[in-house]
KOLLO-826101 format. One line per field, with one value per atom (N, C-alpha, C): x, y negated, z; residue number from 1. Coordinates in steps of 0.2 Angstrom, whole numbers, plus 5000, padded with zeros to 4 digits. Example, Ala and Ser with C-alpha at 12.3 -4.5 7.8 and 13.67 -1.06 7.14 Angstrom:
<recs>
x (5066 / 5062 / 5066 / 5064 / 5068 / 5064)
y (5028 / 5022 / 5016 / 5011 / 5005 / 5000)
z (5039 / 5039 / 5039 / 5035 / 5036 / 5039)
resi (1 / 1 / 1 / 2 / 2 / 2)
</recs>
This chain:
<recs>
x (5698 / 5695 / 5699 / 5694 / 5700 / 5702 / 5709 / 5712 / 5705 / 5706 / 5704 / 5709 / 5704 / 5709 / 5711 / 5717 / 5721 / 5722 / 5718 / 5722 / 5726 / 5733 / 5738 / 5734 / 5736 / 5733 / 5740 / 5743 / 5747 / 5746 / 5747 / 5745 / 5750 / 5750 / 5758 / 5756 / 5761 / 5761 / 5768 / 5769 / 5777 / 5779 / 5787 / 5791 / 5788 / 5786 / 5784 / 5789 / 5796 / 5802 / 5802 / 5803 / 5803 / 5799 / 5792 / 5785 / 5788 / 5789 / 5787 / 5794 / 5801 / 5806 / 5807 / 5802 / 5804 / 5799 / 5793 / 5785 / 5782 / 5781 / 5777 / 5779 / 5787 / 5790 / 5788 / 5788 / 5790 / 5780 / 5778 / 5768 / 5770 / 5772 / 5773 / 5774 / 5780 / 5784 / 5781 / 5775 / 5771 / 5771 / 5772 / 5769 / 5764 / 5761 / 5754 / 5747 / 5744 / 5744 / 5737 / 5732 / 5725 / 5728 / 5732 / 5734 / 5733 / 5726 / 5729 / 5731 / 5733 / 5737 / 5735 / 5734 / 5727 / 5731 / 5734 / 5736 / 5735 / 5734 / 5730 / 5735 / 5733 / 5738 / 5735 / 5738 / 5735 / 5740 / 5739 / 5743 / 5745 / 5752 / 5754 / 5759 / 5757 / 5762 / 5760 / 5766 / 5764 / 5760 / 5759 / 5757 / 5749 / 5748 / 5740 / 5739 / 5731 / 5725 / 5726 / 5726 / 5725 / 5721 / 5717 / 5716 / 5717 / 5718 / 5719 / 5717 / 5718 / 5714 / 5721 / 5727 / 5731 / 5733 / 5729 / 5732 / 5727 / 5728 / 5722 / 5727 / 5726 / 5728 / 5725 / 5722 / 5717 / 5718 / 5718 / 5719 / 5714 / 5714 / 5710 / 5708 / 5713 / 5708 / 5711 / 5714 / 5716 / 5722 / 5723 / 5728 / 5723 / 5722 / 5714 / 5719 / 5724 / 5730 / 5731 / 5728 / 5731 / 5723 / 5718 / 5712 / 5709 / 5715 / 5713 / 5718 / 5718 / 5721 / 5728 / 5731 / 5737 / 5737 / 5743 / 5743 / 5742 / 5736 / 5736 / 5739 / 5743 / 5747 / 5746 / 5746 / 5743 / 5736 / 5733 / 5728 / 5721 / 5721 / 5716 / 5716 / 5720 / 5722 / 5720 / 5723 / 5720 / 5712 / 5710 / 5704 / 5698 / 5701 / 5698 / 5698 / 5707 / 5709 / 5702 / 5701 / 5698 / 5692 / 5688 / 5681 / 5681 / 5683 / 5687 / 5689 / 5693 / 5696 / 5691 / 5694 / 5690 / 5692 / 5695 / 5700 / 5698 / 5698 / 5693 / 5696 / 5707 / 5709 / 5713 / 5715 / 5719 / 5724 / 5730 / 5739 / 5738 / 5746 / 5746 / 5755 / 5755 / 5765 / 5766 / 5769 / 5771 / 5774 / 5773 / 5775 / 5784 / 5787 / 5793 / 5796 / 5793 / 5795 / 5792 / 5797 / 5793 / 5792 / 5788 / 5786 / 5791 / 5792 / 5797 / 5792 / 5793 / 5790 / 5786 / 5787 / 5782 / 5777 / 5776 / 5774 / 5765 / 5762 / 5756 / 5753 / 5757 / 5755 / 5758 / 5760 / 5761 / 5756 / 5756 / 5750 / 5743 / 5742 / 5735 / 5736 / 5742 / 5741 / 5741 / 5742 / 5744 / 5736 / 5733 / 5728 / 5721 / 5724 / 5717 / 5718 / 5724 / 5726 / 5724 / 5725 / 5724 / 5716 / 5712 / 5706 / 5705 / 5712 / 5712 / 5708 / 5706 / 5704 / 5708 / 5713 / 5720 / 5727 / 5732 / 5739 / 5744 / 5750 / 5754 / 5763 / 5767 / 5774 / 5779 / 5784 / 5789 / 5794 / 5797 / 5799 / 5807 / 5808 / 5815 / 5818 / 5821 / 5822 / 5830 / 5833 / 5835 / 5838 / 5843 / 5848 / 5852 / 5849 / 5856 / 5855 / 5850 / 5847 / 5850 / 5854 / 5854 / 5852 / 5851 / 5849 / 5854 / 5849 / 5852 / 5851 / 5851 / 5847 / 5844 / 5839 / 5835 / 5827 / 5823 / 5819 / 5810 / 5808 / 5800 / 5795 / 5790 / 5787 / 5788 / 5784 / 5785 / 5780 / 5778 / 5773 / 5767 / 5768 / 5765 / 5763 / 5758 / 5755 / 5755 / 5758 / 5759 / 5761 / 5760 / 5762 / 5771 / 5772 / 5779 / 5780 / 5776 / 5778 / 5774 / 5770 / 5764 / 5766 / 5766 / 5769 / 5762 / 5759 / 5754 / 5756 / 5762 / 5765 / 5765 / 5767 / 5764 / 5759 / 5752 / 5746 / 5743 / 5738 / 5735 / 5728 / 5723 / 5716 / 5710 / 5706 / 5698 / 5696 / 5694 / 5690 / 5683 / 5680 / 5676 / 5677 / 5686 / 5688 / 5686 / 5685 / 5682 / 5676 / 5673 / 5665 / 5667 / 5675 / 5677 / 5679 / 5684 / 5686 / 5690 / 5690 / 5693 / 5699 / 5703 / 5705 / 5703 / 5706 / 5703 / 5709 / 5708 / 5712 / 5713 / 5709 / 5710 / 5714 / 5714 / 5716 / 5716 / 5708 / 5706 / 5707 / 5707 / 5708 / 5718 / 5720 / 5730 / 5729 / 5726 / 5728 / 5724 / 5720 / 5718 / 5720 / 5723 / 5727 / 5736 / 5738 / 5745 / 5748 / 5754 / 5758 / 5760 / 5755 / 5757 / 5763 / 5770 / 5776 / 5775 / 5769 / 5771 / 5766 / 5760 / 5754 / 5756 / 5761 / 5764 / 5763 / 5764 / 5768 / 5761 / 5753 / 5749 / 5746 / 5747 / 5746 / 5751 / 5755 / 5758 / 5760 / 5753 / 5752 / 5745 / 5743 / 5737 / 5736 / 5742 / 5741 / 5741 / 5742 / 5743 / 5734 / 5734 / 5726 / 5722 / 5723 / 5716 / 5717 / 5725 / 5724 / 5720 / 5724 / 5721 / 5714 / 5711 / 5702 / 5704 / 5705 / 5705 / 5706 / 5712 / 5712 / 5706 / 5703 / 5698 / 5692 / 5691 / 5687 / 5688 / 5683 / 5682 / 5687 / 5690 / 5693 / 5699 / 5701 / 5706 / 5712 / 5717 / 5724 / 5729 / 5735 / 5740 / 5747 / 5753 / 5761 / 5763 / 5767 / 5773 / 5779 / 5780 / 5791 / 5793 / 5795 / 5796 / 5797 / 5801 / 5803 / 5801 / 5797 / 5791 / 5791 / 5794 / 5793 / 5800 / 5801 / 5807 / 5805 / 5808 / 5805 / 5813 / 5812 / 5819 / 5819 / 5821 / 5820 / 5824 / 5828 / 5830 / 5825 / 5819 / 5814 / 5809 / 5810 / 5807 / 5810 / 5810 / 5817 / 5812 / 5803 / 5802 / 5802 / 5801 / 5802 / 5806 / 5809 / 5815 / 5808 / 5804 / 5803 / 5805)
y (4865 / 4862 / 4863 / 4866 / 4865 / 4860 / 4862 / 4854 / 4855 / 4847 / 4844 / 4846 / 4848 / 4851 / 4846 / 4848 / 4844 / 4845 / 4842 / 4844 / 4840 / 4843 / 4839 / 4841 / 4832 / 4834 / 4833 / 4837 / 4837 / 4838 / 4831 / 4831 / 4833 / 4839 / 4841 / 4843 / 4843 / 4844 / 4846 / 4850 / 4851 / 4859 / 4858 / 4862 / 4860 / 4869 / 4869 / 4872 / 4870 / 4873 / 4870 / 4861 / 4859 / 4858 / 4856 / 4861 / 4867 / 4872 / 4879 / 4878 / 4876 / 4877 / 4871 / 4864 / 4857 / 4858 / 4857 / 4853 / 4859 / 4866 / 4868 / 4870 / 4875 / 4875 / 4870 / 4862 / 4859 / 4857 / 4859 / 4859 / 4866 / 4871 / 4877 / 4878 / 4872 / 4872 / 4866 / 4865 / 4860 / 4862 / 4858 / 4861 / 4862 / 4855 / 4856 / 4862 / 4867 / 4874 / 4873 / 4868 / 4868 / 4863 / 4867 / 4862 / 4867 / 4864 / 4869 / 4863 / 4867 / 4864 / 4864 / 4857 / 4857 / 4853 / 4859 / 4858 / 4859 / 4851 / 4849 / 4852 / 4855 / 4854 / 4849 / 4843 / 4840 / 4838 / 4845 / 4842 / 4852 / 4851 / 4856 / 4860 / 4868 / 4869 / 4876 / 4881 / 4889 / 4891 / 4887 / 4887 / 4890 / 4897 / 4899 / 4899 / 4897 / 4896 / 4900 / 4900 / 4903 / 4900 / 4904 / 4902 / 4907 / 4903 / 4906 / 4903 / 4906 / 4900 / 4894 / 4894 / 4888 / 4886 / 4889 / 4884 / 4888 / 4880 / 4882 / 4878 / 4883 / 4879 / 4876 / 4871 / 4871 / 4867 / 4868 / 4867 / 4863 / 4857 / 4851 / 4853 / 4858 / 4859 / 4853 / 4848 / 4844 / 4839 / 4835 / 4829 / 4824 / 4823 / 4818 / 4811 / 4810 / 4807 / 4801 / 4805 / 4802 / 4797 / 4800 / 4797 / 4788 / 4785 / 4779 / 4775 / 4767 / 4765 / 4765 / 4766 / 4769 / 4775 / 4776 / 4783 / 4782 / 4785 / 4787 / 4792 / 4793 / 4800 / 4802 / 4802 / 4809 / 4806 / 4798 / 4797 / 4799 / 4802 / 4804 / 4813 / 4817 / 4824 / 4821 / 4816 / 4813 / 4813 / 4810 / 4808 / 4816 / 4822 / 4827 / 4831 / 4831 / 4833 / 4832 / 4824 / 4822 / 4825 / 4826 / 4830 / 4837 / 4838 / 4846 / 4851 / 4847 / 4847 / 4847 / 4850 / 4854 / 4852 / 4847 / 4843 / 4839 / 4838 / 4832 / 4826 / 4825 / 4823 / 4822 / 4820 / 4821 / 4816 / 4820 / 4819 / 4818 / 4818 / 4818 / 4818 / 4823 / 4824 / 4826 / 4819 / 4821 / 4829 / 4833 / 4839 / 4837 / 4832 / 4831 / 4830 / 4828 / 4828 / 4832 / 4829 / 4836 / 4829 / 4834 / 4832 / 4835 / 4830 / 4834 / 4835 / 4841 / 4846 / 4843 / 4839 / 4834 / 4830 / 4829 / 4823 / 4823 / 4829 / 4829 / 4829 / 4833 / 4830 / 4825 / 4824 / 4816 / 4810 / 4809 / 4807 / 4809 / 4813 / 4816 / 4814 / 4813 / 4811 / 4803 / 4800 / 4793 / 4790 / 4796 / 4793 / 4793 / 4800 / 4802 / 4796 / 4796 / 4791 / 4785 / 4783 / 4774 / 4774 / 4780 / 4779 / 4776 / 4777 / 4774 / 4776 / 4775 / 4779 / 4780 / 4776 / 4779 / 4776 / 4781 / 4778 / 4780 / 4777 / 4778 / 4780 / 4781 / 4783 / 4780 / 4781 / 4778 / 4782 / 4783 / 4787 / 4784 / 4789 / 4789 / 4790 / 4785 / 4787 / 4792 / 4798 / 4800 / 4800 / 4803 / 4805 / 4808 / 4813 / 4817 / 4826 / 4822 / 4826 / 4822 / 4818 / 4814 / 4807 / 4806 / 4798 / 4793 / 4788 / 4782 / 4777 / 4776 / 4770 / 4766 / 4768 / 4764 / 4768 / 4763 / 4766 / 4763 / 4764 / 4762 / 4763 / 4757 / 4757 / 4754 / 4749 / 4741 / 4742 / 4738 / 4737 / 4731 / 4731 / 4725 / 4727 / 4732 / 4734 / 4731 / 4732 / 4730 / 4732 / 4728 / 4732 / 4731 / 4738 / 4742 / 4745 / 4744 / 4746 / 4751 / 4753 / 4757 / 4761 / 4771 / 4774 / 4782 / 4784 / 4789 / 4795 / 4796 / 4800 / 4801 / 4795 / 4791 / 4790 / 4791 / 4792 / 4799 / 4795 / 4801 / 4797 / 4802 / 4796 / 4800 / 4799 / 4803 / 4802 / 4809 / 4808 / 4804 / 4801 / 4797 / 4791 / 4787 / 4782 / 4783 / 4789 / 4790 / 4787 / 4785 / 4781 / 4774 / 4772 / 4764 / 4763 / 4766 / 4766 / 4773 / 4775 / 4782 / 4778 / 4783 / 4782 / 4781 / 4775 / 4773 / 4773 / 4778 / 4779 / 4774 / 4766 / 4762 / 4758 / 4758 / 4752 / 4746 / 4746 / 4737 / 4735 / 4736 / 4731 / 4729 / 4732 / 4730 / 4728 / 4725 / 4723 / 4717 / 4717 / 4709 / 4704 / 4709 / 4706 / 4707 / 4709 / 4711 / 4703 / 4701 / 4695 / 4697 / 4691 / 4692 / 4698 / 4694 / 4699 / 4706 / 4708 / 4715 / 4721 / 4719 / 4720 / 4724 / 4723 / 4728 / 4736 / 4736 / 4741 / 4745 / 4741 / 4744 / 4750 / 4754 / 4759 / 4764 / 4762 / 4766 / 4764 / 4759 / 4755 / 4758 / 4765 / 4767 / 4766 / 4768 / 4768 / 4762 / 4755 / 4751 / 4747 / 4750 / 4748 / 4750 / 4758 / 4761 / 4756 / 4756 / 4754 / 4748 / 4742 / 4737 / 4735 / 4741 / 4739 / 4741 / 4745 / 4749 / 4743 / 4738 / 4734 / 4727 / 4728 / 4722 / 4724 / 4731 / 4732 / 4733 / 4734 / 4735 / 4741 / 4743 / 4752 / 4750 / 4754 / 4753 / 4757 / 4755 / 4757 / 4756 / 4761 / 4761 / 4763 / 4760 / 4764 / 4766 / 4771 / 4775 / 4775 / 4771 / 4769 / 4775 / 4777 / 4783 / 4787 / 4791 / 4792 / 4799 / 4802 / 4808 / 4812 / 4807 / 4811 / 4807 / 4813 / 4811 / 4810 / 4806 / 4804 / 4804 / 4809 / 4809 / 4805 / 4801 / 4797 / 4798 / 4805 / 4807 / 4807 / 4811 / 4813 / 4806 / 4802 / 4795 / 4790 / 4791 / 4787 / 4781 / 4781 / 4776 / 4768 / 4768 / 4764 / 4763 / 4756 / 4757 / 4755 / 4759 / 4758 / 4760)
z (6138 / 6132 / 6126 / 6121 / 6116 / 6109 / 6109 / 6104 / 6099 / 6098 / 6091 / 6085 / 6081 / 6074 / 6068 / 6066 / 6062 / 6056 / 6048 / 6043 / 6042 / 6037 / 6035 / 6027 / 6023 / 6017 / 6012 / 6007 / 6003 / 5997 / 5991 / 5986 / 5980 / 5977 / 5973 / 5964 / 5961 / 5955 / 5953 / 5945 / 5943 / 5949 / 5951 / 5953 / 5959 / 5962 / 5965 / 5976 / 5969 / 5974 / 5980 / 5982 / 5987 / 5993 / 5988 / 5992 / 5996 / 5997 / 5997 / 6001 / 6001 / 6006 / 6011 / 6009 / 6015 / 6016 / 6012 / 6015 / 6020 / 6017 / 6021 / 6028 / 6027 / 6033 / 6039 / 6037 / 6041 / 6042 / 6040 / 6042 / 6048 / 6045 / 6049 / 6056 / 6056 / 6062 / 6067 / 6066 / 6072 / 6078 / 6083 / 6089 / 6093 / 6087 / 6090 / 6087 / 6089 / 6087 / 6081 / 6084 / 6077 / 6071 / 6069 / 6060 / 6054 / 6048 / 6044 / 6036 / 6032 / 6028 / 6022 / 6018 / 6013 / 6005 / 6002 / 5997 / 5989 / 5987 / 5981 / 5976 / 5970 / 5963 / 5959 / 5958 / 5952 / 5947 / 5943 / 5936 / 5936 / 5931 / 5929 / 5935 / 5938 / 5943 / 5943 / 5942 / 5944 / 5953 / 5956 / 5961 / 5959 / 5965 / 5963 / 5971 / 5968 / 5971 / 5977 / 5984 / 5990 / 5995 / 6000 / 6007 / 6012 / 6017 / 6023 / 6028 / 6037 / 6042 / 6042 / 6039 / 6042 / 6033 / 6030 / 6022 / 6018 / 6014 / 6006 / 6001 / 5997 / 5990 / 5985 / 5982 / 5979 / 5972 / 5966 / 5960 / 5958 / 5955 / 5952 / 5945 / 5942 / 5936 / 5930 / 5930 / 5926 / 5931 / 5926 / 5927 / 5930 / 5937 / 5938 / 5937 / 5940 / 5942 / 5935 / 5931 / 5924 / 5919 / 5925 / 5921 / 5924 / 5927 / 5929 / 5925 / 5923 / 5922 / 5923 / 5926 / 5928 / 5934 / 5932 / 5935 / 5941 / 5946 / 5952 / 5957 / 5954 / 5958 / 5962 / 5967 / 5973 / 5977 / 5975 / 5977 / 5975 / 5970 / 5969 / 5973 / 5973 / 5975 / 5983 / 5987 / 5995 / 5996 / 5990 / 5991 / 5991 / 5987 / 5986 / 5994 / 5993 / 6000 / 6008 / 6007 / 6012 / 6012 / 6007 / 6007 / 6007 / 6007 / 6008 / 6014 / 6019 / 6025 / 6029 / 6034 / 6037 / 6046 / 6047 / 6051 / 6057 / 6063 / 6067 / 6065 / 6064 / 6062 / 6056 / 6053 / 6048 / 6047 / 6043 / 6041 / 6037 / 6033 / 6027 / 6026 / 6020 / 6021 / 6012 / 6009 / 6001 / 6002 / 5994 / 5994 / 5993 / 5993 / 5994 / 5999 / 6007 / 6012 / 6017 / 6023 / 6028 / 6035 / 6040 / 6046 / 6051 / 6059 / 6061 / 6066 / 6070 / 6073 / 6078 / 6082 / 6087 / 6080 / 6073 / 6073 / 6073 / 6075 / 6074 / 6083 / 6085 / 6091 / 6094 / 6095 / 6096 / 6093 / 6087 / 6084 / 6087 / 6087 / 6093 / 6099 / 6103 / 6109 / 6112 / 6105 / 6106 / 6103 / 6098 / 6095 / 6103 / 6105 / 6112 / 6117 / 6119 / 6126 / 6124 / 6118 / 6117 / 6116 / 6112 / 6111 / 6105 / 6101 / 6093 / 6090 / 6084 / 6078 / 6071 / 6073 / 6068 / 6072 / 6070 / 6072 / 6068 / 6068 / 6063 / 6069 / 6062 / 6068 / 6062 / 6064 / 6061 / 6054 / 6048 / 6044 / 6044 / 6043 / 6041 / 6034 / 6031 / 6024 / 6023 / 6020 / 6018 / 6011 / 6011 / 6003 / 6004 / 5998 / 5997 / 6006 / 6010 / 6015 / 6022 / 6020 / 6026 / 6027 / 6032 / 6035 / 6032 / 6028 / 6027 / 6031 / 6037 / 6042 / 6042 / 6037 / 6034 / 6037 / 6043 / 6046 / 6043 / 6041 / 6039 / 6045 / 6045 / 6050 / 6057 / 6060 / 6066 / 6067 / 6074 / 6077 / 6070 / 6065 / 6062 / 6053 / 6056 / 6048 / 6043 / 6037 / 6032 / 6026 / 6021 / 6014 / 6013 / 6010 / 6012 / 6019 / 6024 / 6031 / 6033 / 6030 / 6030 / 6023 / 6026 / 6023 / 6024 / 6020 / 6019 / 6025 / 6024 / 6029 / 6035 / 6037 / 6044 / 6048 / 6044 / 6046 / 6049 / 6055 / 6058 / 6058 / 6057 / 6060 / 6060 / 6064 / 6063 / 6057 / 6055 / 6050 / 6048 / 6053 / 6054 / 6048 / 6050 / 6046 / 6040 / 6036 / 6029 / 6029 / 6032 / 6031 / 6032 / 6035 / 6033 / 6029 / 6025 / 6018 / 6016 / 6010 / 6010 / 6003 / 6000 / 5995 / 5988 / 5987 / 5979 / 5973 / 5970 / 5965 / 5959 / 5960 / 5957 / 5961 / 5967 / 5973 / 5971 / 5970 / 5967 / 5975 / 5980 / 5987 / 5986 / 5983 / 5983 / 5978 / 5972 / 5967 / 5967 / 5972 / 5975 / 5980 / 5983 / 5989 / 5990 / 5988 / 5987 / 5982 / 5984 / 5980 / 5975 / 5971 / 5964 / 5961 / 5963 / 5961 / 5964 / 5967 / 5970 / 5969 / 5962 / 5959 / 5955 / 5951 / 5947 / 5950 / 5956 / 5959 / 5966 / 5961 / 5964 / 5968 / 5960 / 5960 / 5965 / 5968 / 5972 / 5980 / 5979 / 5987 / 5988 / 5986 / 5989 / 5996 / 5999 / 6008 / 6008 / 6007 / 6009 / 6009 / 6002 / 6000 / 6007 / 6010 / 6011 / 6018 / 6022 / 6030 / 6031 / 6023 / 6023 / 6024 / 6021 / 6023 / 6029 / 6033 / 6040 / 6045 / 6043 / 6048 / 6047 / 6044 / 6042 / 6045 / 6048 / 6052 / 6059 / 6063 / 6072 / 6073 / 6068 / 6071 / 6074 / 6081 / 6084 / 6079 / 6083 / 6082 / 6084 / 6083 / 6088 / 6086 / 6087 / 6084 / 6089 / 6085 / 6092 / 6087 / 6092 / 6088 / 6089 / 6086 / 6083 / 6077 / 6075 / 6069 / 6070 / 6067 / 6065 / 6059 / 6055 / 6047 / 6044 / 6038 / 6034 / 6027 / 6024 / 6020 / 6012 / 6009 / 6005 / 5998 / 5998 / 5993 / 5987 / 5987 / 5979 / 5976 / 5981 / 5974 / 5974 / 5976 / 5974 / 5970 / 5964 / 5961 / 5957 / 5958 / 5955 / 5957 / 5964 / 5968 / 5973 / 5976 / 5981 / 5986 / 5993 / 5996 / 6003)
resi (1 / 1 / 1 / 2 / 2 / 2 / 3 / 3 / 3 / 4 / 4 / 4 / 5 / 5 / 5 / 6 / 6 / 6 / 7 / 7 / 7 / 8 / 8 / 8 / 9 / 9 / 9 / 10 / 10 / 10 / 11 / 11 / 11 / 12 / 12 / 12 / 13 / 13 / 13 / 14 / 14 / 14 / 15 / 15 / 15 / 16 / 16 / 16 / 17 / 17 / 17 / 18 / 18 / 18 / 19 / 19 / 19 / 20 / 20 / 20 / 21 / 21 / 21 / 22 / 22 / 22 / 23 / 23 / 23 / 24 / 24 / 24 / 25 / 25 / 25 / 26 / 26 / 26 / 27 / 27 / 27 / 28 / 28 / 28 / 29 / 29 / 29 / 30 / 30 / 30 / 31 / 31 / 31 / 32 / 32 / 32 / 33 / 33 / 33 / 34 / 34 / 34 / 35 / 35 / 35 / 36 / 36 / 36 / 37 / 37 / 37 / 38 / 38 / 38 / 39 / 39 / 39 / 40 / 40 / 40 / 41 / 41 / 41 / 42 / 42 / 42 / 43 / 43 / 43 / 44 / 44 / 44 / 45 / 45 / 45 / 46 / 46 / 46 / 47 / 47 / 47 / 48 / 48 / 48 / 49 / 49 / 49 / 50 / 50 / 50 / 51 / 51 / 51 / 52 / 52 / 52 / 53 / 53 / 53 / 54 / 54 / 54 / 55 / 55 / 55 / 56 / 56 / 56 / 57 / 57 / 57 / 58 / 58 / 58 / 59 / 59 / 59 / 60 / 60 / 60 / 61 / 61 / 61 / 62 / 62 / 62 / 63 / 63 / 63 / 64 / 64 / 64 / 65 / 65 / 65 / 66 / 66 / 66 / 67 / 67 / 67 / 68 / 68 / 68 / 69 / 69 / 69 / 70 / 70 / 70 / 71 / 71 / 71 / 72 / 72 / 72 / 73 / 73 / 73 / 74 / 74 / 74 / 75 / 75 / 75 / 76 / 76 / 76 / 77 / 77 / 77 / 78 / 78 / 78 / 79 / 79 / 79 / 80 / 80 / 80 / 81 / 81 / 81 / 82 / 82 / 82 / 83 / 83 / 83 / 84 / 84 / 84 / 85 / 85 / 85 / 86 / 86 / 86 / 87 / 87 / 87 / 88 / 88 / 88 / 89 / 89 / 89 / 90 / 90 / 90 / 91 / 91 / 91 / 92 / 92 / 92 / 93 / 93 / 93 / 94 / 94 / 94 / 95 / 95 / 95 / 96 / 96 / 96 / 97 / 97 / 97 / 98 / 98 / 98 / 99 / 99 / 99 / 100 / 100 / 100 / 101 / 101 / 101 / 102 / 102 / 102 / 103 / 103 / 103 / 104 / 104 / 104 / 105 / 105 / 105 / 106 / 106 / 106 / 107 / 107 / 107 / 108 / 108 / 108 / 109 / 109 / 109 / 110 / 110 / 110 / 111 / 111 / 111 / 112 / 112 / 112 / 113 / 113 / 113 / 114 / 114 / 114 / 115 / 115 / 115 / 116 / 116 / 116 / 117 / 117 / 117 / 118 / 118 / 118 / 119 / 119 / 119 / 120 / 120 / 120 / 121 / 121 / 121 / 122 / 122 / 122 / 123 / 123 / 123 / 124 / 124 / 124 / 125 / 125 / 125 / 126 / 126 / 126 / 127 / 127 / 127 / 128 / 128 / 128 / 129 / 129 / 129 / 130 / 130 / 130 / 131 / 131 / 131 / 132 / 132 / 132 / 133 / 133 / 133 / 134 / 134 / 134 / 135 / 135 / 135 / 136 / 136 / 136 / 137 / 137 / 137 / 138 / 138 / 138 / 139 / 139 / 139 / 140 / 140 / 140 / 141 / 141 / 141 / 142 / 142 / 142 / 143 / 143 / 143 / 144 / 144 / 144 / 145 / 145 / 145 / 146 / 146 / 146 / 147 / 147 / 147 / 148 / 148 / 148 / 149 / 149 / 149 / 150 / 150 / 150 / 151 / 151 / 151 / 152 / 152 / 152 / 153 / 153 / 153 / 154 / 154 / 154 / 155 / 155 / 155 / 156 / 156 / 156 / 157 / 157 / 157 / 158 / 158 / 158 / 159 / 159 / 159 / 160 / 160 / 160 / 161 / 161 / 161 / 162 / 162 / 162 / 163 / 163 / 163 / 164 / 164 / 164 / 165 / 165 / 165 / 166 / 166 / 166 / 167 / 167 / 167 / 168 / 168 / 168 / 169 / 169 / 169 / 170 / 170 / 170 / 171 / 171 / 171 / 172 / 172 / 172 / 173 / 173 / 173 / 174 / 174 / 174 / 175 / 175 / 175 / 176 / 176 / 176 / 177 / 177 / 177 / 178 / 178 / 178 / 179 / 179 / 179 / 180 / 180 / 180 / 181 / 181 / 181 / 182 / 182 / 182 / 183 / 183 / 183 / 184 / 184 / 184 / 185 / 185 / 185 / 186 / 186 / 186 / 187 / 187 / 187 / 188 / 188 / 188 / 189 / 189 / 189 / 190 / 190 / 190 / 191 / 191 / 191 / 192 / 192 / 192 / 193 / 193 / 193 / 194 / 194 / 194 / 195 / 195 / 195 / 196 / 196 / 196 / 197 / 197 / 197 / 198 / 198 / 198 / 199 / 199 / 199 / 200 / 200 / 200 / 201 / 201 / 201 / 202 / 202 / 202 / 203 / 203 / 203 / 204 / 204 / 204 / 205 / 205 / 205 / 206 / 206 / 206 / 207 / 207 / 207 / 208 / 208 / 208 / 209 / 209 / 209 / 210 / 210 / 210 / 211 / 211 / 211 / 212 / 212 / 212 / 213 / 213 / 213 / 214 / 214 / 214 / 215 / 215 / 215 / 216 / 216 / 216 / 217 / 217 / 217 / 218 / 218 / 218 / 219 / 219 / 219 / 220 / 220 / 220 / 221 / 221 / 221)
</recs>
């Protein structure tokens, strides 16, 4: 029988350097073999338009990121990503970080065995290219604990909720002191409808993905 296929969706803009030496190497080095790789530009970046069977490059054409209320940074590029993809499941890995070589299988094996319809894994935060001990992700989904990168889930879950570049669901339900900081709880928005529905789910304690926190100097999560 063959694998269920898998896109990884990455949403990128600016220098295109770290993309091109961490992010996609590490889509590359999967060992799960149906992954193709579905990379949005939104905003300004010499990166050109490509397709192939295991990557698409695809350019937005404008700053979409810039046309809500507050900047939606890579939520909007997600949300294009999703209708675009071509995937039975779908990933997701910023253009600043990378996936470590088991994390898409493994996610498909915990997603098939449980009968999920989404799961997540655990993230490692680094500096400077090393581990800070500092690990994201518990068996007890939640806002800061729930990280875009971590996710795996049937594409079907886009008919539960997909991505809102407003995140009017985190800017109603998030504490007061942490609304500021909305727009950069898109993951937490979308799982949040996700868990208010009948759709199963599952975690693998495990750390899967790296997550480098130089280049996230807006927020400490």
């Amino acid at each position: 029988m063959k694998n269920r296929s898998v896109s990884v969706i990455t949403p990128t803009y600016g220098d295109p350097t770290t993309l091109v030496q961490r992010c996609i190497p590490s889509v590359e080095a999967q060992s799960y073999g149906e992954v193709e790789h579905v990379i949005i530009v939104d905003g300004p970046s010499p990166l050109e338009i490509s397709e192939s069977p295991r990557r698409r490059i695809v350019r937005l054409g404008r700053r979409w990121h810039e046309f809500t209320p507050e900047p939606s940074w890579g939520t909007m590029a997600r949300l294009v990503g999703s209708a675009i993809s071509s995937g039975d499941y779908i990933a997701y890995i910023d253009h600043d970080d990378a996936l470590l070589p088991g994390h898409v299988e493994k996610l498909v094996n915990l997603l098939e065995g449980t009968g999920s319809d989404w799961v997540y894994s655990q993230m490692a935060i680094l500096k400077k290219g090393r581990p800070t001990g500092e690990i994201v992700g518990d068996g007890h989904p939640r806002w800061r604990q729930i990280s875009t990168q971590m996710l795996l889930h049937k594409v079907e879950m886009f008919h539960v909720a997909n991505w809102d570049p407003y995140v009017r669901n985190a800017r109603e339900t998030l504490p007061e002191n942490a609304r500021a900081w909305a727009a950069y709880g898109s993951d937490w928005d979308l799982v949040d409808r996700w868990l208010r529905s009948p759709a199963k789910w599952a975690y693998l304690p495990e750390v899967t993905v790296h997550h480098h926190r130089d280049s996230d100097p807006v927020i400490g999560r």
